[in-house]
VEXZAMAR-587786 format. One line per 5 residues: their letters; for each residue x, y, z of C-alpha. Coordinates in steps of 0.25 Angstrom, whole numbers, plus 2048, in hexadecimal, padded with zeros to 3 digits. Layout:
BEGIN
a = X,Y,Z  ...
This chain:
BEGIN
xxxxx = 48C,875,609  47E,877,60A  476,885,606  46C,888,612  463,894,610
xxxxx = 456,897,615  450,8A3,60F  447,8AD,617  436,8AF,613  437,8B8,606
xxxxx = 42C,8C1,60C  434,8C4,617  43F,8C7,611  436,8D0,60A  42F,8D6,616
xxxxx = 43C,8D8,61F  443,8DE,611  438,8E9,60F  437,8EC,61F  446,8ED,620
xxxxx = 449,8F3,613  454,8EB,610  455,8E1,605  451,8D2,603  460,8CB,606
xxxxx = 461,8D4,613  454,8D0,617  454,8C4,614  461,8C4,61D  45B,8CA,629
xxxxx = 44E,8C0,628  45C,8B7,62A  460,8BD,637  450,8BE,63C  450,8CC,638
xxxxx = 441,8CC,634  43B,8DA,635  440,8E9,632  444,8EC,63E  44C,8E1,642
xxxxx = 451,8E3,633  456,8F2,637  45C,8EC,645  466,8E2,63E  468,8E9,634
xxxxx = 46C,8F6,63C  470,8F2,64B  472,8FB,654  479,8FD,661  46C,903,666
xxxxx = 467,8F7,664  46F,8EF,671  467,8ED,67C  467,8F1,689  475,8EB,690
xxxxx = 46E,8E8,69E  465,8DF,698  470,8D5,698  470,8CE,6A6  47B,8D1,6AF
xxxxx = 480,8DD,6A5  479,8E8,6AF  481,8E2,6BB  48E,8E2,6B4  48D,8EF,6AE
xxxxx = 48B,8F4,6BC  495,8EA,6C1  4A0,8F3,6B7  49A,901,6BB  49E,8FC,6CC
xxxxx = 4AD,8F9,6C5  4AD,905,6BE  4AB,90F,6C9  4B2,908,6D2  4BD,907,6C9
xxxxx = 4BC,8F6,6CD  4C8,8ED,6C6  4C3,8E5,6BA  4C9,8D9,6B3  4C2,8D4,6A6
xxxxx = 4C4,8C7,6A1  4C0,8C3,694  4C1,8B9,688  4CC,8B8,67F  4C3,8B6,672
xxxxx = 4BD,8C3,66A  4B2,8C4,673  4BA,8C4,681  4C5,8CD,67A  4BA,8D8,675
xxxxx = 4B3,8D7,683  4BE,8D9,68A  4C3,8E4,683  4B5,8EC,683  4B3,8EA,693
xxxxx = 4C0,8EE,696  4BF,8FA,68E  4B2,8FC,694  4B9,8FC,6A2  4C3,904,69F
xxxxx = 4BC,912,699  4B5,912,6A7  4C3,911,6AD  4C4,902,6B1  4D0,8FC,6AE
xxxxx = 4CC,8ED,6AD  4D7,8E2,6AA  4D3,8D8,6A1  4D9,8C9,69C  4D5,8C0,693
xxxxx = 4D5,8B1,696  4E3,8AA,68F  4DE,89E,687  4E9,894,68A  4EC,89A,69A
xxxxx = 4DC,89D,69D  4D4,895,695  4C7,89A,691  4BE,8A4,699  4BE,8A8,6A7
xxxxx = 4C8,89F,6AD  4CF,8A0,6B9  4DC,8A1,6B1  4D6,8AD,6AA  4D0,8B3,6B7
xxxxx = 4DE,8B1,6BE  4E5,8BA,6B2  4DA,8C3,6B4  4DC,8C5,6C2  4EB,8C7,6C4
xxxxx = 4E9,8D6,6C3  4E3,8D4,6D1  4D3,8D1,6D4  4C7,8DA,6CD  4BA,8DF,6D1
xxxxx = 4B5,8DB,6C6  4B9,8D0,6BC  4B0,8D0,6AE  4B1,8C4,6A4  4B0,8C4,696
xxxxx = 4AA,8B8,68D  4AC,8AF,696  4A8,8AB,6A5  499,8A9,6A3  49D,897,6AB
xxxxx = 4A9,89E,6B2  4A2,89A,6BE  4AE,896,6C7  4B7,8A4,6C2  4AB,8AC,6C3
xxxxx = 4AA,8A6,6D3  4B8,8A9,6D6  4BA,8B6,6D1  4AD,8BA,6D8  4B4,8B3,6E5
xxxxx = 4C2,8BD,6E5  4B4,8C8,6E5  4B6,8CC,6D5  4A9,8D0,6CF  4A5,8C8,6C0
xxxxx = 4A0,8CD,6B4  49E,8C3,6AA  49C,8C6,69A  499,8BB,692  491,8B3,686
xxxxx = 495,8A6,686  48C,89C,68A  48E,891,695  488,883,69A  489,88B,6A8
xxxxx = 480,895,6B1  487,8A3,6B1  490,8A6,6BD  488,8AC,6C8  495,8B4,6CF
xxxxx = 496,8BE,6C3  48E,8C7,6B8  48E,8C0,6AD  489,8C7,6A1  485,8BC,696
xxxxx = 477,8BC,68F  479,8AB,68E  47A,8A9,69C  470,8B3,69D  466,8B3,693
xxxxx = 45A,8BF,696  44D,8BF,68B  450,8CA,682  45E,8C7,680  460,8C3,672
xxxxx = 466,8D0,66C  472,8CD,676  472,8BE,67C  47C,8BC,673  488,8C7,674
xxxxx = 495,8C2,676  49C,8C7,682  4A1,8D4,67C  493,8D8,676  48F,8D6,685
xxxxx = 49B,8DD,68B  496,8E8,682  488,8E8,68A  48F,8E7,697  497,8F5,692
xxxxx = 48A,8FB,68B  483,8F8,699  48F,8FD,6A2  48E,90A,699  47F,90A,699
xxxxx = 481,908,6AA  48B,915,6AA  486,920,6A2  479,91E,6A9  482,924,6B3
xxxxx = 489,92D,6AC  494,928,6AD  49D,930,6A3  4A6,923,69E  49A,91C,69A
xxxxx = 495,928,692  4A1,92C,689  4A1,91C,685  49B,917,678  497,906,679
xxxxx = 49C,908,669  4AA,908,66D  4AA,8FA,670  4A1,8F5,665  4AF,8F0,65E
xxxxx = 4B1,8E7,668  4A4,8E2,66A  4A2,8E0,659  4B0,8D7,65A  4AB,8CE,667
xxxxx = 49F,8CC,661  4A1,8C8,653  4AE,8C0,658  4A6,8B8,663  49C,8B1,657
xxxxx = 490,8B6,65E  482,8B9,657  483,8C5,651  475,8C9,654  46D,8D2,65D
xxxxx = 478,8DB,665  483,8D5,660  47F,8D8,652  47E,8E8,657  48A,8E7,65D
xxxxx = 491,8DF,653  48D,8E8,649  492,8F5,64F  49E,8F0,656  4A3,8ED,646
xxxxx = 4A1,8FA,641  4A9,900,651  4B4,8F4,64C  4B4,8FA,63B  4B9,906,641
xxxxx = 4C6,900,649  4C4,90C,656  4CA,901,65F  4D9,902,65D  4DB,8F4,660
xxxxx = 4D2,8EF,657  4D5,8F7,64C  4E3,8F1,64D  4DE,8E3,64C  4D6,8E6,641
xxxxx = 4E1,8EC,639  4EB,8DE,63C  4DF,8D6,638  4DD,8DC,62B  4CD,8E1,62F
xxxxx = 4CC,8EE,625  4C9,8F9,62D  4C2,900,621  4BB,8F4,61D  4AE,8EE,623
xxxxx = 4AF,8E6,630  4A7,8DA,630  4A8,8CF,63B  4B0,8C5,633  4BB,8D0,635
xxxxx = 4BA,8CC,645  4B8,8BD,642  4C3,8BB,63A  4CE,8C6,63C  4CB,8CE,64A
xxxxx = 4C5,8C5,652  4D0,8B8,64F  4DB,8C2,652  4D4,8C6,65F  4D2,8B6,662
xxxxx = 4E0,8B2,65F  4E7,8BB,66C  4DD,8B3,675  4E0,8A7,66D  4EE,8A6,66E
xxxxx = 4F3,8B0,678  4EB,8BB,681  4DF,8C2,67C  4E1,8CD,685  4EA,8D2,679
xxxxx = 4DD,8D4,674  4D6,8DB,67D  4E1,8E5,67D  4E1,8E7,66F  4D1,8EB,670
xxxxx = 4D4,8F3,67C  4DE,8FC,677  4E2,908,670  4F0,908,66D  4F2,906,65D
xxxxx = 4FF,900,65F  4FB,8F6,669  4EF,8F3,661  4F7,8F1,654  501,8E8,65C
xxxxx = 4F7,8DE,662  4EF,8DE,656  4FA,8D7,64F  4FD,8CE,65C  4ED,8C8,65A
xxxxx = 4EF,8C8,64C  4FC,8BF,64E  4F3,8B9,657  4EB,8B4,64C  4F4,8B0,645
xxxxx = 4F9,8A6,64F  4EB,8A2,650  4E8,8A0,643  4F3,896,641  4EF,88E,64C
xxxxx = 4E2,88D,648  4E5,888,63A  4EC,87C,63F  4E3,87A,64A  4D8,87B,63E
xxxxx = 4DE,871,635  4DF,867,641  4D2,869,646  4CD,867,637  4D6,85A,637
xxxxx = 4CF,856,642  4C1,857,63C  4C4,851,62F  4CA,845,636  4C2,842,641
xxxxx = 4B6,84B,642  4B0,850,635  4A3,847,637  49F,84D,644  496,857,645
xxxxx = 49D,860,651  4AC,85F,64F  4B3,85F,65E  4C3,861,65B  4CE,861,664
xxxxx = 4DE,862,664  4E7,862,671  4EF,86A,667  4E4,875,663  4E7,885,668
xxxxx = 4D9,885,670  4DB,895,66D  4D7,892,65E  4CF,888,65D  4C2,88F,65E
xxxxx = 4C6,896,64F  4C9,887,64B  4BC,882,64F  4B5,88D,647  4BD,889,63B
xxxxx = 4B9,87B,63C  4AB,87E,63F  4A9,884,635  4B1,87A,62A  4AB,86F,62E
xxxxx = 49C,876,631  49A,870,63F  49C,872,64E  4AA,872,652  4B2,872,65E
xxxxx = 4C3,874,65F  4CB,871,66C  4D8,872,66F  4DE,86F,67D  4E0,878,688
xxxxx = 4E2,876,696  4E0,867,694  4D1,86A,68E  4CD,869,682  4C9,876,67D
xxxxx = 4C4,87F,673  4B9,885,66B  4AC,882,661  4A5,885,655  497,884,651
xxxxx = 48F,886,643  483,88F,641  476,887,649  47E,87C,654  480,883,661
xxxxx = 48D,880,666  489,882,675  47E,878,674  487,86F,66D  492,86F,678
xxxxx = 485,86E,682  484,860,67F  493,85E,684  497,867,691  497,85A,69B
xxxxx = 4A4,859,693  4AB,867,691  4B3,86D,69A  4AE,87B,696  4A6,882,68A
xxxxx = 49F,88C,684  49D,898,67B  492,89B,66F  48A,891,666  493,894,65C
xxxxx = 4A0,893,664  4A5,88C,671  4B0,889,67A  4B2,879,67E  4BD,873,68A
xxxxx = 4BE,866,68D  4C5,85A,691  4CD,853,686  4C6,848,68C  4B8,84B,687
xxxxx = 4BB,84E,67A  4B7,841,673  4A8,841,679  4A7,852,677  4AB,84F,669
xxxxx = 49F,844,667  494,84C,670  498,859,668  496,853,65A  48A,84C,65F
xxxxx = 483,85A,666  487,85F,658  481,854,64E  474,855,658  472,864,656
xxxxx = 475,861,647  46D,855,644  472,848,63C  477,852,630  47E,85E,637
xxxxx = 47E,869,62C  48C,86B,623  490,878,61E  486,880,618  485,88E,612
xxxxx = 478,897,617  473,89F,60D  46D,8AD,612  465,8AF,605  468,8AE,5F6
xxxxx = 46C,8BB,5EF  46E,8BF,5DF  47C,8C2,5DC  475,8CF,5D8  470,8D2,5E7
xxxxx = 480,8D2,5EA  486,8E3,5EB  487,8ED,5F4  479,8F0,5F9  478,8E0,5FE
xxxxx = 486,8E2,604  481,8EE,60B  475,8E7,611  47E,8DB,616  485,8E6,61D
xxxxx = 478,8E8,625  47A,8DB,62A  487,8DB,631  48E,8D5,639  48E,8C8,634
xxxxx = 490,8BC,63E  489,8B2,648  479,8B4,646  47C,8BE,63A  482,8B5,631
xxxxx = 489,8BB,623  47F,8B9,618  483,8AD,60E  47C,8B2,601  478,8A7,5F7
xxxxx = 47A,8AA,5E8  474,8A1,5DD  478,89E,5CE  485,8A6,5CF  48F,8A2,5C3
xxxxx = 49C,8A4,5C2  4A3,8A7,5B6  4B1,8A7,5BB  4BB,89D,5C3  4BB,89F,5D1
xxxxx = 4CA,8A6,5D4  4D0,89E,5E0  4DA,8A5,5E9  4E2,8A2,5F4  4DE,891,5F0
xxxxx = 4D2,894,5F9  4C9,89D,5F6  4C3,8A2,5E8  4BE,8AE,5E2  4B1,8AF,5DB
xxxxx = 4A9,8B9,5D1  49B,8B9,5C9  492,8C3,5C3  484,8C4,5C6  47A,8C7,5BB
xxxxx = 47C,8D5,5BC  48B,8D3,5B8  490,8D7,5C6  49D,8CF,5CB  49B,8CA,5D8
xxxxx = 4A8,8C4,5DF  4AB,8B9,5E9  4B5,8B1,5F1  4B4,8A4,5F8  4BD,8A0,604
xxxxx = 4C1,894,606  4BB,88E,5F9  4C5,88C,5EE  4C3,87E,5EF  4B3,87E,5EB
xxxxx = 4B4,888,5DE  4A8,88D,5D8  4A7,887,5C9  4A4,893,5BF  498,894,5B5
xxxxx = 48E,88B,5BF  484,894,5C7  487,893,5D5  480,896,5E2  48B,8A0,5EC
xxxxx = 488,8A1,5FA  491,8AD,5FC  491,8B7,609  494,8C6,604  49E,8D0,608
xxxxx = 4A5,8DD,604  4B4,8D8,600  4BE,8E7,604  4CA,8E5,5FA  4D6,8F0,5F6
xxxxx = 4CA,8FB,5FA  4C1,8F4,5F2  4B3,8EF,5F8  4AD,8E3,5F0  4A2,8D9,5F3
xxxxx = 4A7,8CC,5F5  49F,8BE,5F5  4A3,8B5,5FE  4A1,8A5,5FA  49B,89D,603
xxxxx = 498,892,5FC  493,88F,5EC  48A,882,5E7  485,881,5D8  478,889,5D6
x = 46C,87E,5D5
């Protein structure tokens, strides 16, 4: 594994510590994220909500939000379709919502994987529509290349509102708003160009309100945009976009709304998830314990579980369909460890030389191959995309690795797919069986081109070298600064030079191992490492540690832990 780190100019450290008064590791940190003068020190450090910009600077929002003030007075029927991911499930819930304080009662479905396929399909638009024909039809993270669906509802005299991020090979439809900064990109846009579609459903609401209570209208006034923060927070840091700009403000308070569990149905789900409710939230609890539980109803069954589960307020329902999702994930998670150990099968046996990895089972649940292709991706430290069947398509979802673009990579390839899209990080892929062979070589080959000769292998990214005297409370308090941690803002990985251990690491569990040493001043400072009981640390040698740090809540204890990245023999 290779140690990569690339340490800022000491006098600007120097300069950006003494302007922002903070200290050398946190400006060094900020010189990192292109923080490089006080104020912009104070900005990061400190969002705030008054910091969003103004909502009608987003094209078509202005439009929409006056589109929703007509079908609020005149009391219009309103269907919302939206995703069945994180994303599409919060969106949903905070529009609806929205609607339904100023007296709309809006239906609302969520696309069925295995019936509807993915996005705004005529399957899905059918469902939608059996409750009789809208006036207005808003979809949710999805429909910015629904140009067919878009034409038809439009032809049986329903009005379109689209709200999306995800990027397309195709012009935007012209029947219908479409509310997307990629499909349309304004100068000046950068603190928002890349919201997901929740962050920009919260604009469309900030706008509508903005709209209404500069016409006193008495709804808008007594509402709080706060109130829906939660939702917003667990879109955003679900959906892998950058947390920078307004989705770091957002981010950022929509935690601290989440810490404090208002929302019954969220509440319920944190509790069967195991998220303490009187610890400190941090996005890795929505990564890995609410967001998969989320995920799995649209997964395997009907997301729109989901979305009522957001929406209400009975404790008993809550609790009831928390324990469904989390049954759910369950199911989930033993599908994905089979389709896991296939996938890796495969790799080992036929692929492990190519530098994109395109894999593909008949047999693979295309509702789980996404998480499979994050597993692999990151095992094996390059591109990789997972497809199952479905329909008679092959289909699924890929994976990139910090600096190759997965859009341009698929750019390369589109005479051959059915359908794509998604982020640079994260894509959706449909084609024919039959093309599988040349995607597979025109993938690997865009891949090996964007790489060079010698695409990089795994490597650990050191954020700056610290003593293990610099380790305590006051730096754990600075790091706080920082969060939340995720795309763009990365976790710090600290680099510790000529630690010794004096004792035997303790193995548990066969797979991970414990780890403790003393610092010169005689302080104890104590480690786990996942995943690593096969590579133990030899004891009496100094060793460089590249560790990420985190407070560890145990029996009402609060202790900080290392966490073990990787080690090498000091030099």
């Amino acid at each position: 594994m290779r140690w990569n780190h690339q340490p800022p100019p000491p006098d600007a450290v120097a300069a950006l510590a003494r302007a922002a008064g903070v200290s050398p590791v946190l400006a060094s940190l900020l010189l990192r994220q292109g923080v490089a003068d006080g104020g912009g020190a104070t900005r990061f450090l400190r969002p705030a909500l008054a910091e969003l910009g103004d909502p009608f600077l987003l094209a078509n929002l202005e439009a929409a939000a006056v589109r929703l003030r007509t079908a609020i007075a005149g009391r219009e029927e309103v269907v919302v379709l939206g995703d069945y991911d994180v994303d599409g499930v919060t969106s949903t819930a905070l529009i609806v919502s929205v609607l339904r304080h100023f007296g709309l009662q809006p239906r609302f479905v969520v696309p069925r994987r295995m019936e509807d396929g993915y996005g705004l399909s005529r399957s899905a638009i059918d469902r939608a529509l059996e409750g009789g024909i809208p006036a207005l039809f808003i979809a949710l993270d999805c429909g910015t290349n629904a140009h067919e669906e878009v034409a038809w509802l439009r032809a049986q005299g329903v009005d379109v509102l689209i709200i999306d991020h995800h990027r397309s090979k195709d012009a935007p439809p012209v029947d219908g708003l479409l509310i997307n900064p990629h499909a349309h990109p304004r100068d000046g846009d950068g603190a928002w160009r890349h919201l997901c579609t929740v962050g920009l459903v919260f604009k469309l609401a900030h706008g509508l309100l903005k709209l209404l209570r500069s016409e006193n209208h008495p709804v808008a006034l007594g509402l709080r945009l706060g109130d829906w923060l939660d939702l917003v927070a667990l879109g955003t840091v679900a959906d892998l976009v950058p947390l920078t700009g307004e989705n770091r403000i957002l981010a950022r308070h929509g935690l601290a709304r989440l810490q404090a569990a208002a929302r019954p149905g969220l509440r319920a789900l944190m509790q069967v998830a195991g998220v303490r409710l009187d610890g400190e939230l941090c996005p890795a609890d929505i990564s890995f314990r609410l967001g998969p539980r989320i995920n799995a109803s649209g997964r395997l069954a009907d997301a729109a579980v989901a979305v009522e589960l957001l929406l209400s307020a009975d404790d008993a329902f809550c609790y009831g369909t928390a324990h469904q999702l989390d049954n759910f994930n369950r199911e989930r998670q033993e599908i994905e460890r089979q389709i896991t150990a296939e996938a890796e099968r495969q790799i080992e046996t036929e692929f492990l030389d190519q530098p994109g990895i395109v894999l593909h089972s008949e047999t693979w649940h295309p509702g789980v191959v996404g998480i499979v292709a994050g597993r692999v991706t990151r095992k094996y430290h390059r591109p990789c995309i997972v497809l199952g069947n479905e329909n008679g398509m092959a289909k699924g979802s890929g994976r990139s690795v910090d600096g190759l673009n997965l859009i341009e990579m698929l750019g390369t390839c589109g005479d051959l797919l059915g359908s794509w899209g998604g982020h640079p990080m994260a894509v959706g892929v449909a084609l024919a069986p039959a093309q599988l062979a040349e995607f597979r070589s025109r993938f690997a080959a865009a891949v090996l081109a964007a790489t060079g000769a010698n695409p990089s292998g795994p490597a650990v990214e050191i954020a700056t070298w610290l003593a293990p005297e610099d380790i305590g409370a006051p730096l754990m308090d600075e790091l706080a600064a920082l969060h939340p941690f995720g795309q763009a803002n990365p976790e710090p990985v600290f680099g510790l030079r000529g630690v010794v251990l004096r004792r035997p690491p303790e193995v548990f569990k066969e797979r991970h191992f414990r780890f403790m040493f003393e610092d010169t001043r005689g302080r104890r400072h104590y480690g786990v490492a996942w995943q690593q009981a096969g590579r133990l640390p030899p004891v009496g040698v100094p060793l460089d540690l590249a560790v990420e740090l985190a407070w560890n809540f145990f029996n009402g204890r609060k202790l900080l832990q290392l966490e073990l990245l990787a080690w090498r023999l000091s030099e």
